[in-house]
Every structure is written in structure tokens, then in C-alpha cells.
N, C-alpha and C positions, 0 to 999 in steps of 0.2 A: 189614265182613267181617274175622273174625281166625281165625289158624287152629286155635288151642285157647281155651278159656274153661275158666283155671286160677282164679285168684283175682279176676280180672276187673279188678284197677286201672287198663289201659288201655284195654279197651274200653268200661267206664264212664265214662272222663275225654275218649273222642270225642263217645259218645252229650251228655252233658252240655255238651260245645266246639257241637255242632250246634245242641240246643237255645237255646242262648245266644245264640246267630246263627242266631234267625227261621227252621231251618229248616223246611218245609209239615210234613214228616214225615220219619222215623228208626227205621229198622229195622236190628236186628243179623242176622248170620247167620254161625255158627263151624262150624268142619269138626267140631270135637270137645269135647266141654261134659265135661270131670271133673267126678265129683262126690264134696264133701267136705264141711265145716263150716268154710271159711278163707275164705270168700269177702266180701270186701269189701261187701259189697251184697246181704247174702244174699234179699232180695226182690226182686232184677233177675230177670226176664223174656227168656229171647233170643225172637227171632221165629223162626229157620231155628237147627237144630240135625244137623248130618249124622249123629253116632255119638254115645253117650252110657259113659263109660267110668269103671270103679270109679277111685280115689285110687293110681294105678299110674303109674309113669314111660313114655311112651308115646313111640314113636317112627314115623316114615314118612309118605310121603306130605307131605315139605314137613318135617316134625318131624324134628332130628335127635338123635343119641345121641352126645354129645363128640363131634361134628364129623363123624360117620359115619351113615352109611343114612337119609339125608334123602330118598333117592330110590328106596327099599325099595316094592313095589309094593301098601301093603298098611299098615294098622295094628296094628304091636306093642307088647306090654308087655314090660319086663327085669323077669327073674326075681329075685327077694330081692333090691328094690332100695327 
């Protein structure tokens, strides 16, 4: 479980820690999947996907913006950012 799927460098290097250690099975599931062309892995797969959002800097709901509105009730993008 991660809370955005940016580039994917971390939540690919648990999937791949699990696999390595015999796990039965491994499933991802992110609050929020950006999508761009930077993605480490560009053929990875999530299983659970909550919001899918353009290449925007996004904040809320756990995401924050320089240390602020991690607890904004709701997911936003910054304007010209």
C-alpha cells in the first residue's frame, strides 16, 4: 500500500523484496497513480488504484504541499506548478 504511484522506485523495490521472500502472492494498492512517461517500470501493473491523476503536483488526504494541507479533506492539484 503506497500513497501515490509517482515514478514507482519504491513501491517496485517492496513488490520485488516480497517476491524474493517466497511470498504466496503480492498485490499493490495506491490512493493515487500519476500518470506520465518517468516511470521506472513503465509495464508495472497496480492491482487497487483509488484516483488516477494527470502529471500535476497533488496534495491531500495524507499528500502534503511543503509541510502543509496533508490533512485537506480532499485531493488537489497547485496551480502553474
Amino acid at each position: 500500500v503506497d500513497d501515490i504511484y509517482d515514478e514507482g522506485g519504491t513501491l517496485t523495490q517492496i513488490v520485488e523484496y516480497c517476491k524474493s521472500e517466497y511470498a504466496k502472492s503480492v498485490h499493490t494498492a495506491v490512493l493515487v497513480n500519476k500518470i506520465h512517461d518517468r516511470k521506472c517500470e513503465p509495464d508495472f501493473q497496480l492491482d487497487y488504484c483509488g484516483l488516477t491523476v494527470p502529471d500535476r503536483y497533488v496534495f491531500g488526504y495524507g499528500l502534503d504541499y511543503k509541510g502543509y494541507w496533508r490533512n485537506a479533506a480532499g485531493i488537489y492539484a497547485v496551480k502553474n506548478l
